[in-house]
DRENMINU-789519 format. One line per 8 residues: number of its first residue (from 1); for each residue x, z, y of N, C-alpha, C. Coordinates in pm, 1 decimal, padded with zeros to 6 digits, always signed. Atoms other than C-alpha are relative to their C-alpha. Example, Ala and Ser with C-alpha at 12.3 -4.5 7.8 and 13.67 -1.06 7.14 Angstrom:
2
1 = +00089.0:+00000.0:-00119.0:+01230.0:+00780.0:-00450.0:+00090.0:+00000.0:+00120.0 | -00082.0:-00006.0:-00119.0:+01367.0:+00714.0:-00106.0:-00077.0:+00073.0:+00109.0;
END
This chain:
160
1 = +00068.2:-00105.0:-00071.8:-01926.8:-00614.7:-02152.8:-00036.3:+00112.3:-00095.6 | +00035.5:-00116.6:+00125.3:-01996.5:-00271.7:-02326.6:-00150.2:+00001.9:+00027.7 | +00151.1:-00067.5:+00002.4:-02344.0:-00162.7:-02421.4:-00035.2:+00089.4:+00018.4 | +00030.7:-00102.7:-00048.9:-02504.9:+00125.1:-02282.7:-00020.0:+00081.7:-00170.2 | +00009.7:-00072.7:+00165.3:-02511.0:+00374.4:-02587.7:-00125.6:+00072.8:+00007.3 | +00059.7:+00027.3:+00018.2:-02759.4:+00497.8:-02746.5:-00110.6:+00123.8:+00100.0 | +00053.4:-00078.0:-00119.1:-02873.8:+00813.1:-02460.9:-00040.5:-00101.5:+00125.1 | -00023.8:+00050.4:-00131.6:-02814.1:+00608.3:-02200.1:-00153.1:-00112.6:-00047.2;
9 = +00140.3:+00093.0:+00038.4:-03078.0:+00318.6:-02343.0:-00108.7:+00099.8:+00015.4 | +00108.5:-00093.6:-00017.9:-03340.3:+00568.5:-02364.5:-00011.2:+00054.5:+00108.7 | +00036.9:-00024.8:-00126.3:-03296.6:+00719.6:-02054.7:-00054.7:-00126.1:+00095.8 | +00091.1:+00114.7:-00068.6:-03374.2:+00361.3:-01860.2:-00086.6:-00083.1:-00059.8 | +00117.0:+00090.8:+00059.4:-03603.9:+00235.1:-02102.2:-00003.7:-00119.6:+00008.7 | -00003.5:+00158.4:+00044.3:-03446.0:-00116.4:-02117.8:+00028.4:-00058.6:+00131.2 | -00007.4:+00064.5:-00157.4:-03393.1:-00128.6:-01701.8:+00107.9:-00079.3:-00015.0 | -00078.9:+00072.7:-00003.5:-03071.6:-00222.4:-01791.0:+00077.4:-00040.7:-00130.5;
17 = -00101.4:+00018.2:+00132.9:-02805.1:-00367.2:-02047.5:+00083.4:+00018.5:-00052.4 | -00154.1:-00079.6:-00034.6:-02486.1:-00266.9:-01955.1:+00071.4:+00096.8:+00053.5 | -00067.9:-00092.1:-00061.5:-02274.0:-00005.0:-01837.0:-00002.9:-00097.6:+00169.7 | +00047.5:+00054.0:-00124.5:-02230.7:-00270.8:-01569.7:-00046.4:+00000.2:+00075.0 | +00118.8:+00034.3:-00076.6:-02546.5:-00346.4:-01470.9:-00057.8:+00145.8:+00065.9 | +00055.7:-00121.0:-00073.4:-02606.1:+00029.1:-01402.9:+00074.6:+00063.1:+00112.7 | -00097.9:-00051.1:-00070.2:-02294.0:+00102.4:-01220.3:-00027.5:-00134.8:+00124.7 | +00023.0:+00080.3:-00160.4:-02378.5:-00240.3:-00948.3:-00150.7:+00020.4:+00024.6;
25 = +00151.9:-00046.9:-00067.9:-02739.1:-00098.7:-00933.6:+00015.3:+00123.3:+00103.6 | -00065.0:-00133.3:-00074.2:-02601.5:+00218.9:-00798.3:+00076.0:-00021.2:+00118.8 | -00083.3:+00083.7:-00077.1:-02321.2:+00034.7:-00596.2:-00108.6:-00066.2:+00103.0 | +00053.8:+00006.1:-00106.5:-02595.3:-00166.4:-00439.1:-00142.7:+00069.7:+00109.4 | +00092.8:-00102.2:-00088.5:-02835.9:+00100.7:-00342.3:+00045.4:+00116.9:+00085.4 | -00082.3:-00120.6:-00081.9:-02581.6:+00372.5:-00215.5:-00004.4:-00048.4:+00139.2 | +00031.5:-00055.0:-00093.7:-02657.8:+00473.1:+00119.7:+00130.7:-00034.0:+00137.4 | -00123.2:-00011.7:-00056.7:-02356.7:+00359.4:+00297.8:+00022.5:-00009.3:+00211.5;
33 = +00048.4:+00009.4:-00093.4:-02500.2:+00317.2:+00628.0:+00094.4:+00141.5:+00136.4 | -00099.1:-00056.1:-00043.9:-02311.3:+00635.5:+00765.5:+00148.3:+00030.2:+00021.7 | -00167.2:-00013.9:+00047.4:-01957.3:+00559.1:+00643.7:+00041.8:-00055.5:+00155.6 | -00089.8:+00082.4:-00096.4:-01670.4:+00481.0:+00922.4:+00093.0:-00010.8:-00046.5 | -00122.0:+00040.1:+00010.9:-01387.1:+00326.2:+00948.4:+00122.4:+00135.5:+00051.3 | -00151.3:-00184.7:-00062.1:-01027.7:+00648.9:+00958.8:+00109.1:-00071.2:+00033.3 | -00091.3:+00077.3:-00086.4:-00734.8:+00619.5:+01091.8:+00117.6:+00088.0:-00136.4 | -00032.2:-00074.0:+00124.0:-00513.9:+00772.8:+00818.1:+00155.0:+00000.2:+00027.7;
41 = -00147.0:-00071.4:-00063.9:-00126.0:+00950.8:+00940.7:+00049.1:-00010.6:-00065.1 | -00054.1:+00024.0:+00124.5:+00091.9:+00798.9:+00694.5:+00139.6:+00076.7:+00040.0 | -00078.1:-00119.6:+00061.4:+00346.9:+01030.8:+00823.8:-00019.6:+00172.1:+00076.3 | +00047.2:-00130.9:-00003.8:+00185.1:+01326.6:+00971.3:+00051.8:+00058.5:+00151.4 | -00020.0:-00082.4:-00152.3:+00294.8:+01348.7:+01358.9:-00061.2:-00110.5:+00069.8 | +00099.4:+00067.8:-00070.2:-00003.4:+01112.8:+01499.7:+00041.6:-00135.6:+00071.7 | -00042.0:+00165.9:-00096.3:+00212.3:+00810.3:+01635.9:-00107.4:-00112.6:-00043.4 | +00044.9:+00165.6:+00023.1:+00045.9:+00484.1:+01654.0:-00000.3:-00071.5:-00100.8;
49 = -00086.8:+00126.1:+00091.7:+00277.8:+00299.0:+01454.3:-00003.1:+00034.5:-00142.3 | -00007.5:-00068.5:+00182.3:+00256.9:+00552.2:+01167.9:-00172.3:+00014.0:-00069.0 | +00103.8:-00011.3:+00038.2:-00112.1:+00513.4:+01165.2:-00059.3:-00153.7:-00072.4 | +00064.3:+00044.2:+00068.0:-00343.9:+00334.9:+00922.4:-00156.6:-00077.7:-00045.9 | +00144.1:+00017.2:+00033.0:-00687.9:+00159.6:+00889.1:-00013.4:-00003.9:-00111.7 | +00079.7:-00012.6:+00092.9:-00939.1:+00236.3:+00651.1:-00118.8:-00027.0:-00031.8 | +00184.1:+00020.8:-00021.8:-01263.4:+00061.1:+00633.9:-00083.0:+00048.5:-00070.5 | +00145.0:-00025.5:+00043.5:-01606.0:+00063.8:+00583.2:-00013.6:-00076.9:-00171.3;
57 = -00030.4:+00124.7:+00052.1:-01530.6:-00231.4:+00328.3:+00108.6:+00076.5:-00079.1 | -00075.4:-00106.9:+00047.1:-01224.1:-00054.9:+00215.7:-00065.0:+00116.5:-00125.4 | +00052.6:-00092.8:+00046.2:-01388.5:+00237.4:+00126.0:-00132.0:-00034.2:-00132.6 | +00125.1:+00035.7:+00108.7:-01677.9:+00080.5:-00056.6:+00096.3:-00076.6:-00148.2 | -00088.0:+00041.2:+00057.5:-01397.4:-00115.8:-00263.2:+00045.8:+00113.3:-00078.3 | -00031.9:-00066.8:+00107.7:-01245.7:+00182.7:-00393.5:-00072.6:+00083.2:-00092.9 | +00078.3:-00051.9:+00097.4:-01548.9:+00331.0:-00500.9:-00066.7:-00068.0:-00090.7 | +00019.0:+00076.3:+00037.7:-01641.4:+00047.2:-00643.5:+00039.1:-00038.3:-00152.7;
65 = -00107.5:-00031.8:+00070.1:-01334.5:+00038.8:-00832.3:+00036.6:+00162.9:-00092.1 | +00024.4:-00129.2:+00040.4:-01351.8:+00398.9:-00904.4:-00121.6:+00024.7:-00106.2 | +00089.1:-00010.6:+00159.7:-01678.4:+00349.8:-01117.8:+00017.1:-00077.5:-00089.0 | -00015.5:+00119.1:+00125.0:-01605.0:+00053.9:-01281.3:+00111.6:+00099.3:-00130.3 | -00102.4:-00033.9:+00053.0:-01296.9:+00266.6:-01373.9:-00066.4:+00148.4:-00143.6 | +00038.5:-00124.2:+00073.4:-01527.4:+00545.2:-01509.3:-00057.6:-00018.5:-00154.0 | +00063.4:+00010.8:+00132.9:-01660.8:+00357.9:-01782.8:+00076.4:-00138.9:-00085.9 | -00095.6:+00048.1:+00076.6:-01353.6:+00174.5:-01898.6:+00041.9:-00107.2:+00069.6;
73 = -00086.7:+00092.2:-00064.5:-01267.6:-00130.0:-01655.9:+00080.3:+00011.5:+00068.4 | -00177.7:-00054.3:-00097.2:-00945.3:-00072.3:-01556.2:+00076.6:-00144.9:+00038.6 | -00140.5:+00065.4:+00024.8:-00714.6:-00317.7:-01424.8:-00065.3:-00152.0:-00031.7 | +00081.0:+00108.0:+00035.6:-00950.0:-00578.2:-01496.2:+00006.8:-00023.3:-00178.3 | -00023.5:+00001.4:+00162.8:-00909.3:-00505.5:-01878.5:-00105.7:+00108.2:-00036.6 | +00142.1:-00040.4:+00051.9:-01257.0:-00396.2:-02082.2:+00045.4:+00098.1:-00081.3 | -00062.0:-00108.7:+00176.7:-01106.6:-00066.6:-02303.9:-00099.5:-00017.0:-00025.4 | +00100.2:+00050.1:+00082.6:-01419.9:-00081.6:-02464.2:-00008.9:-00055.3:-00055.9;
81 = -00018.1:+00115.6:+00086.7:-01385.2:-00398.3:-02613.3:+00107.3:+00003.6:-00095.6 | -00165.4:-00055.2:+00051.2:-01013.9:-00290.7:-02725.8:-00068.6:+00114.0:-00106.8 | +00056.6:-00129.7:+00079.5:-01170.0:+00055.5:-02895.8:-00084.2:-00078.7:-00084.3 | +00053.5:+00031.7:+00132.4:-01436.7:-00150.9:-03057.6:+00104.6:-00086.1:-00110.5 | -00078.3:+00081.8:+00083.2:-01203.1:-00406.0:-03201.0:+00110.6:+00073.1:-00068.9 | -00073.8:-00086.1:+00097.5:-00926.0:-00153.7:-03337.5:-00104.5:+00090.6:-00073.2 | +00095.4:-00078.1:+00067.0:-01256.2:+00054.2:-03470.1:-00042.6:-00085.7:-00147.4 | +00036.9:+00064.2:+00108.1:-01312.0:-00223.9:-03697.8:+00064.6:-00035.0:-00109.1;
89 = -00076.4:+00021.7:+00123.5:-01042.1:-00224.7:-03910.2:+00152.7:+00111.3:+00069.8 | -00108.6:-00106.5:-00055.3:-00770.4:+00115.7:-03970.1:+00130.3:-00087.1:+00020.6 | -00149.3:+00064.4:-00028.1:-00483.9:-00150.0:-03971.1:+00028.6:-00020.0:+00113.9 | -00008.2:+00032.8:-00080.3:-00543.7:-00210.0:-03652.8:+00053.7:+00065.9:+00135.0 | -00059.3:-00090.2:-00142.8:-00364.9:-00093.7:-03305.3:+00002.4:-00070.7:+00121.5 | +00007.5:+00076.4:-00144.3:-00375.1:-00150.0:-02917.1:+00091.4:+00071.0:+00084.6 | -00079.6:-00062.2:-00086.4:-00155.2:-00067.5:-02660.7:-00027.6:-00066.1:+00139.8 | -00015.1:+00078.3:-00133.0:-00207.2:-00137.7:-02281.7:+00119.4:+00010.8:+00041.8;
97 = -00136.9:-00036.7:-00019.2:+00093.5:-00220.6:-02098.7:-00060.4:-00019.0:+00171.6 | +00033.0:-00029.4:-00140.0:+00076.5:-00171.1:-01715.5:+00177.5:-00062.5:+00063.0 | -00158.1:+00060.2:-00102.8:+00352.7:-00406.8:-01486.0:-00034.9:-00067.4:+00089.6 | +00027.2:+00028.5:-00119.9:+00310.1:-00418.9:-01154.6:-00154.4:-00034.9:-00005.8 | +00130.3:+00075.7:+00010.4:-00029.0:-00591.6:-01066.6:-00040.7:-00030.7:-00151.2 | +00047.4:+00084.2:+00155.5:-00047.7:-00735.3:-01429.6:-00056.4:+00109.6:-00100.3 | +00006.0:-00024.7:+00098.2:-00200.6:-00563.3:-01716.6:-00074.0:-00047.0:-00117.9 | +00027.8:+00088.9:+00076.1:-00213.7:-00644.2:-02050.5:-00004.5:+00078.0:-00125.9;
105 = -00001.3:-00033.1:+00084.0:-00284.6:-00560.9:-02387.3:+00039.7:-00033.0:-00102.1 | -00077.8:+00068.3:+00158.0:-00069.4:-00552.5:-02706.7:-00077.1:+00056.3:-00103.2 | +00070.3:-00012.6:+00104.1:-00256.7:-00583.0:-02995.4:+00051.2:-00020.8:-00161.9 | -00091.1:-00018.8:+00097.9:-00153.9:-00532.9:-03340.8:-00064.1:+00026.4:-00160.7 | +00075.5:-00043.9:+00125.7:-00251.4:-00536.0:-03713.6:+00075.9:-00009.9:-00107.1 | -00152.1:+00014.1:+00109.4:-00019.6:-00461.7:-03979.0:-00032.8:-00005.7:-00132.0 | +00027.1:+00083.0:+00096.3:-00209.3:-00572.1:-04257.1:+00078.5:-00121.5:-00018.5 | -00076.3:+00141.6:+00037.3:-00051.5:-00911.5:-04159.5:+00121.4:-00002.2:+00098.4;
113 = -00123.4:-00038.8:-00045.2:+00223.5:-00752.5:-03978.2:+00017.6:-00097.5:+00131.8 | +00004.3:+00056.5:-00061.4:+00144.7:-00941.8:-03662.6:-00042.7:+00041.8:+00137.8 | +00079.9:+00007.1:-00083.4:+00066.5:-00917.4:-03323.3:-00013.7:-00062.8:+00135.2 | +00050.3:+00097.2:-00109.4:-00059.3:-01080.7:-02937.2:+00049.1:+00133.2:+00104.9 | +00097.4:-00068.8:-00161.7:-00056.0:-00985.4:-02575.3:-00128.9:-00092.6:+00019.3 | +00116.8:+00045.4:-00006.0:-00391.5:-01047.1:-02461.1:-00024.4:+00052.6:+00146.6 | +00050.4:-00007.0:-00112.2:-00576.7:-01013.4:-02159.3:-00185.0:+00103.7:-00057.0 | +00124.8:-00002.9:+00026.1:-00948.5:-01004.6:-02340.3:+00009.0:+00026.4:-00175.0;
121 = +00017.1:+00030.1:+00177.7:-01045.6:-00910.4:-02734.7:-00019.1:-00179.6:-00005.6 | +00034.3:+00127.2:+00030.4:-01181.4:-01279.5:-02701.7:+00105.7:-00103.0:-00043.8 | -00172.2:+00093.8:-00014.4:-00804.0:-01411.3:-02674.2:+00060.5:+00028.4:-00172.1 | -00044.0:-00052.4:+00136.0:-00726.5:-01217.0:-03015.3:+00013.7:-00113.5:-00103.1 | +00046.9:+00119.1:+00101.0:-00667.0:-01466.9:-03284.3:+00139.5:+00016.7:-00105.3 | -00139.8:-00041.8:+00075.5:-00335.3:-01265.2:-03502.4:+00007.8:-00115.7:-00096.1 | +00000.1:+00104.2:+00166.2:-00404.0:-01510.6:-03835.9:+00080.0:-00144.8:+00066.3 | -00054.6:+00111.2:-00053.3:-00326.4:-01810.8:-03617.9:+00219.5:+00045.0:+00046.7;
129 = -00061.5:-00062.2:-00052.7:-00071.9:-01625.9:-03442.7:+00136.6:+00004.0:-00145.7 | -00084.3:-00070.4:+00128.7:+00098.4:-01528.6:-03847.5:+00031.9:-00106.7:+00017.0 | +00007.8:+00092.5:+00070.4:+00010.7:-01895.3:-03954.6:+00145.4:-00084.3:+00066.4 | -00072.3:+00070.8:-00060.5:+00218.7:-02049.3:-03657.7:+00177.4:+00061.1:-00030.0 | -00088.4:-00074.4:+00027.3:+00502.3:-01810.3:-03687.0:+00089.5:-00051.2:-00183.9 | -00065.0:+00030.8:+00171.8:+00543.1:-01903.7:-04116.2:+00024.3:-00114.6:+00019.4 | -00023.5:+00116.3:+00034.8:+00530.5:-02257.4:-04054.2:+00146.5:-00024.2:+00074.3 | -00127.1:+00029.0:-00023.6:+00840.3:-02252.1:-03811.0:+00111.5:+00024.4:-00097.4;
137 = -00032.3:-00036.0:+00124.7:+00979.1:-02023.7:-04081.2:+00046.4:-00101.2:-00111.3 | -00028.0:+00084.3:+00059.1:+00933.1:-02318.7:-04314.7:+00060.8:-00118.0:+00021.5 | -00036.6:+00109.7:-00064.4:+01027.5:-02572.3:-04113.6:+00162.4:+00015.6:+00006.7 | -00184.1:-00014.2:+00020.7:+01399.2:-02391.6:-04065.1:+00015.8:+00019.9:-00075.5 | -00055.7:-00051.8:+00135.6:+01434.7:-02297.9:-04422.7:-00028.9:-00160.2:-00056.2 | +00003.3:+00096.3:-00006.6:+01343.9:-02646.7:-04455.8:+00072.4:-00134.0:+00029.2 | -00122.7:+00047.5:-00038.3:+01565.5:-02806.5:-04260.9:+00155.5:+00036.8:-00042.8 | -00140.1:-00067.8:+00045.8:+01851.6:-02578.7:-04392.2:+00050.0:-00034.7:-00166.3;
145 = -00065.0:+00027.6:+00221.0:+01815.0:-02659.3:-04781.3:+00005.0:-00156.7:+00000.1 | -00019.4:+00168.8:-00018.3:+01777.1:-03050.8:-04678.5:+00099.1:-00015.0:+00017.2 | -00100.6:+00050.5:-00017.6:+02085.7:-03026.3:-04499.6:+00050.7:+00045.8:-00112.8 | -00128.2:-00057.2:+00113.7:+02289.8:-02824.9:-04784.4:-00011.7:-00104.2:-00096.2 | +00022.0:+00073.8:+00094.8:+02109.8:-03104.2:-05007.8:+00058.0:-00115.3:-00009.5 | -00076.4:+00132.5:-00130.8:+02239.8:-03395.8:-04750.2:+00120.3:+00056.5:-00058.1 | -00116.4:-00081.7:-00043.2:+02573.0:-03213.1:-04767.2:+00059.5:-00029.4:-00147.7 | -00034.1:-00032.8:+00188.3:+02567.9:-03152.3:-05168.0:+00019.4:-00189.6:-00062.7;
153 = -00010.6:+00138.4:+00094.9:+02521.6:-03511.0:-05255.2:+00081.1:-00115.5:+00075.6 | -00138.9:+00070.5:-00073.6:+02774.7:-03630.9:-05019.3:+00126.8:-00004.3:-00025.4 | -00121.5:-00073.5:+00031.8:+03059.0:-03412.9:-05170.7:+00060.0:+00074.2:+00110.2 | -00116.4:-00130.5:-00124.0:+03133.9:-03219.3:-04816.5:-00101.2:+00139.0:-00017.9 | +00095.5:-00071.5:-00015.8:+02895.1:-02966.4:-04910.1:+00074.3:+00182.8:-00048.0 | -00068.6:-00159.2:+00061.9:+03028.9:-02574.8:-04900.3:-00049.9:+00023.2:-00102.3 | +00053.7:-00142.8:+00104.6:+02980.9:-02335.1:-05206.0:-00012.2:+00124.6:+00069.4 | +00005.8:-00111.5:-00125.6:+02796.3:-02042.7:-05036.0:+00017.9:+00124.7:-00123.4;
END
């Protein structure tokens, strides 16, 4: 969750904690009591068939969605959390990727020349990510000088 910075704290004097928490305080006090349900002409000569509902429900949904969006939850992915975590080190890089319904974040640090898709910073874990990567590494360079070794002390063994 992001933290309200450091205006924003001072203006509510501690009411709240989060960007969150201020954006579903708002959400559940808005006034919605006048909204209706439209009918919405998806192609613009009033038929029936070409028409659309739009609720009450609906409508509260995308605004919903619309603030969350204003202070970085997109997509169900926290930029915030992404910005702090590449802020903490210049090696570091993020990329969202957007496919279909799904999005996801590629994360990246080229200190150790490595990187994740992720969902959450929490998922982040590149070092593991290197560690697993070298040991296969060793494991086929491993297997490859055993066999030439197998091979060599057999007498069928090429000269490379």
């Amino acid at each position: 969750m992001a933290k309200l910075n450091g205006d924003w704290w001072d203006g509510f004097r501690g009411s709240f904690q989060t960007e969150e928490d201020v954006i579903e305080f708002i959400f559940e006090n808005i006034d919605t009591s006048k909204w209706e349900d439209s009918y919405i002409d998806a192609a613009g000569y009033g038929e029936p068939n070409e028409m659309f509902k739009e609720t009450v429900e609906d409508k509260k949904e995308v605004l919903y969605n619309f603030m969350m969006s204003l202070i970085g939850k997109n997509r169900g992915i926290d930029l915030n959390q992404f910005a702090e975590w590449q802020a903490e080190d210049p090696n570091r890089s993020v990329e969202i990727k957007l496919a279909g319904e799904a999005t996801r974040a590629w994360v990246w640090d080229s200190s150790i020349m490595k990187g994740q898709f992720v969902k959450s910073v929490a998922e982040i874990d590149l070092l593991a990510k290197k560690e697993q990567a070298e040991r296969a590494e060793f494991e086929r360079l491993r297997a490859k000088f055993e066999a030439k070794e197998k091979s060599s002390a057999t007498g069928n063994g090429k000269e490379d």
